[in-house]
C-alpha positions as CSV (number, residue, x, y, z in Angstrom):
1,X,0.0,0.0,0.0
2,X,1.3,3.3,-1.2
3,X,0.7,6.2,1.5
4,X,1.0,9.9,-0.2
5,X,2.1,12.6,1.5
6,X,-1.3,14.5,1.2
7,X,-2.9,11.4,2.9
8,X,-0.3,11.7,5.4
9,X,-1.2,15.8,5.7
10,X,-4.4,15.1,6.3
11,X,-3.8,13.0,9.4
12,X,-2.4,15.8,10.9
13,X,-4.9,18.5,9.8
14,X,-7.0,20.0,12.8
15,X,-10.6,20.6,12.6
16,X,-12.1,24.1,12.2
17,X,-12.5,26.1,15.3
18,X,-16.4,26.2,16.7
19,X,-17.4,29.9,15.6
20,X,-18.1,30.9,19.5
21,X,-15.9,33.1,21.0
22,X,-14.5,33.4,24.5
23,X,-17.5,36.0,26.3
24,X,-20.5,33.9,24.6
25,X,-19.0,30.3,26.5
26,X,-17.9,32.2,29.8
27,X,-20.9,33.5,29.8
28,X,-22.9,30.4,29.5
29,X,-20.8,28.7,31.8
30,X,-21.1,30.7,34.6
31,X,-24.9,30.9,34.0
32,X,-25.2,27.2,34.4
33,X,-23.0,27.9,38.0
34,X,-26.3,30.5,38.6
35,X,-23.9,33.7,38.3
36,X,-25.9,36.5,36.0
37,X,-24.4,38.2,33.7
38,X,-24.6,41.7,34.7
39,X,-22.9,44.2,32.4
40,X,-19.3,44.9,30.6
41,X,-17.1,47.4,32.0
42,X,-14.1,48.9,29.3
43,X,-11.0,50.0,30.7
44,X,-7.9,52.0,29.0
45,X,-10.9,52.9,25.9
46,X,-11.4,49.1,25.4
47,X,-8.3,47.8,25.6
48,X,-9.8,45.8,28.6
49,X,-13.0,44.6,29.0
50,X,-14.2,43.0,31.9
51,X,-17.6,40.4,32.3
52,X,-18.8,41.8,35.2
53,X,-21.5,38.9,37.1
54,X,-23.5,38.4,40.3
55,X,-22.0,36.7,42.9
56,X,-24.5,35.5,45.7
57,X,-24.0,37.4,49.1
58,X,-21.4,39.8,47.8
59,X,-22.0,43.3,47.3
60,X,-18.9,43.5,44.2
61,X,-19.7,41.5,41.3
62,X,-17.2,38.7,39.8
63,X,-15.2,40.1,36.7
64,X,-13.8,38.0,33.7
65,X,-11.4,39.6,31.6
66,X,-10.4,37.8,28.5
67,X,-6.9,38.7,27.5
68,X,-4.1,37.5,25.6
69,X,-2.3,35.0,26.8
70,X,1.0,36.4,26.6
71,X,-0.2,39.3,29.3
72,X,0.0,42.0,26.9
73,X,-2.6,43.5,29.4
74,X,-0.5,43.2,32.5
75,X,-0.3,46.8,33.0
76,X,-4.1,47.5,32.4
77,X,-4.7,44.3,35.1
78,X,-4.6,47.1,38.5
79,X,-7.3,49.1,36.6
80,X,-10.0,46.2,36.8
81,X,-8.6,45.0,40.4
82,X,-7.8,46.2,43.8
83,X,-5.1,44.7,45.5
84,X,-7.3,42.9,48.4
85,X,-9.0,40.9,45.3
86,X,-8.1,37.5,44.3
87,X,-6.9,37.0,41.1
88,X,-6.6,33.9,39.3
89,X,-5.4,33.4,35.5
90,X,-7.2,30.4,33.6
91,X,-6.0,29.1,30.3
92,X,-6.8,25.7,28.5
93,X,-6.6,23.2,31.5
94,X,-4.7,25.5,34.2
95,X,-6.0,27.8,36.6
96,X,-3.3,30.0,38.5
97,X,-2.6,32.6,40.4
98,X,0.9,33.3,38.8
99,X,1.3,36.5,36.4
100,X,3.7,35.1,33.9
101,X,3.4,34.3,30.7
102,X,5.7,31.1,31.0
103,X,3.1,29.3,32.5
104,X,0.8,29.8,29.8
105,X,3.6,29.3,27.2
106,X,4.3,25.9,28.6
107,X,0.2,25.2,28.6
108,X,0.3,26.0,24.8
109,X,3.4,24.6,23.4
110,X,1.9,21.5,25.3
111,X,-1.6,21.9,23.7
112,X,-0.2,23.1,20.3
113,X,1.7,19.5,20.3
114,X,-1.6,17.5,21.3
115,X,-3.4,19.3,18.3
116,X,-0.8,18.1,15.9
117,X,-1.6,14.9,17.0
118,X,-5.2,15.7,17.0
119,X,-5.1,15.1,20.5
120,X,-6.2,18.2,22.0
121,X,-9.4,18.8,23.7
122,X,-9.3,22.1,23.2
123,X,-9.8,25.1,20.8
124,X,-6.6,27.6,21.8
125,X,-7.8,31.3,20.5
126,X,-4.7,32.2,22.5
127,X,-6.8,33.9,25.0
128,X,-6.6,33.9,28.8
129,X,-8.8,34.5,31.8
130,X,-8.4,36.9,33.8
131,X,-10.7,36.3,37.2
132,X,-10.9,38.8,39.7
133,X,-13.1,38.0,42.9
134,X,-14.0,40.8,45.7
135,X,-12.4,40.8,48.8
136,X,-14.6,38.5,51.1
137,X,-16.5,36.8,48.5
138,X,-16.7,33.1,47.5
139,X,-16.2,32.0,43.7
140,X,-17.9,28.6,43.5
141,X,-16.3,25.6,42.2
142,X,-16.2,26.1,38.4
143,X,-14.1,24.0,35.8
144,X,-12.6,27.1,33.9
145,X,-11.3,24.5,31.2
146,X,-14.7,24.0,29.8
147,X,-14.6,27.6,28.3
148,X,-11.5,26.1,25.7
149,X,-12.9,22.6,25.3
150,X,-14.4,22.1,21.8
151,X,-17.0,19.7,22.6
152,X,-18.4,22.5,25.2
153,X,-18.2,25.0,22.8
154,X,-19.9,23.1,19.8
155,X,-22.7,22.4,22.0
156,X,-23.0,26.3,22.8
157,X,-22.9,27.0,19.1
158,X,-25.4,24.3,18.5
159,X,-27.9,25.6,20.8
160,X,-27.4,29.1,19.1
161,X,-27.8,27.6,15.9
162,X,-31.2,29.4,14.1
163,X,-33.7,26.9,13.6
């Protein structure tokens, strides 16, 4: 049996991202967890937005900032959080409260090799999670990863799908 190096391309082709983007599944996610969406906050004329959602028994709402994964944003990151907050950084299957980008460079090259292999469970738009929760205030137990994984994010789009 001859193997061609087109069939041997197409083993290692990817599948089309799902067309829906970061705020559309973080949004859904946390509304299955029972935290409404509230509004979006810019900061620095849009070069930051932040989710803002309720959290139960806190008077300061939860904020999700998508961002790039390289922390382009870092400077911007004070502007959306006060010191006494907790911030956590989510990306593909790690949650951390590290603000480096090698963490998040390790998590991609990793992911990025899986993909090759079409062994990835996730769709990398190269975007990362900023979380900031108020002072005082409990974020319940929420699996961040779902917001990359494409199964999660095809059954968004298919629920969104007209008709």
């Amino acid at each position: 049996m001859l193997v061609t190096v087109p069939a041997i391309l197409a083993i290692f082709t990817t599948v089309p991202m799902v067309n829906v983007d970061i705020k559309t599944t973080v949004t859904q996610l946390l509304a299955k967890q029972g935290l409404r969406y509230r509004e979006t906050r810019s900061f620095s004329d849009g070069s930051l937005i932040s989710m803002l959602f309720e959290l139960p028994k806190c008077a300061e709402p939860l904020q999700v900032i998508p961002t790039s994964n390289s922390f382009e944003a870092r400077g911007l990151f004070d502007k959306a959080a006060r010191p006494e907050d907790t911030r956590l950084f989510a990306y593909l299957g790690k949650v951390s409260r590290e603000q480096s980008d090698r963490w998040t460079f390790r998590e991609h090259l990793k992911h990025r090799l899986l993909e090759l292999l079409s062994l990835s469970p996730y769709e990398d738009d190269r975007q990362m999670l900023l979380i900031v929760t108020p002072k005082d205030c409990n974020l319940p137990q929420i699996d961040w990863s779902l917001v990359w994984r494409t199964n999660y994010r095809r059954s968004i789009a298919l629920t969104k799908a007209p008709g």
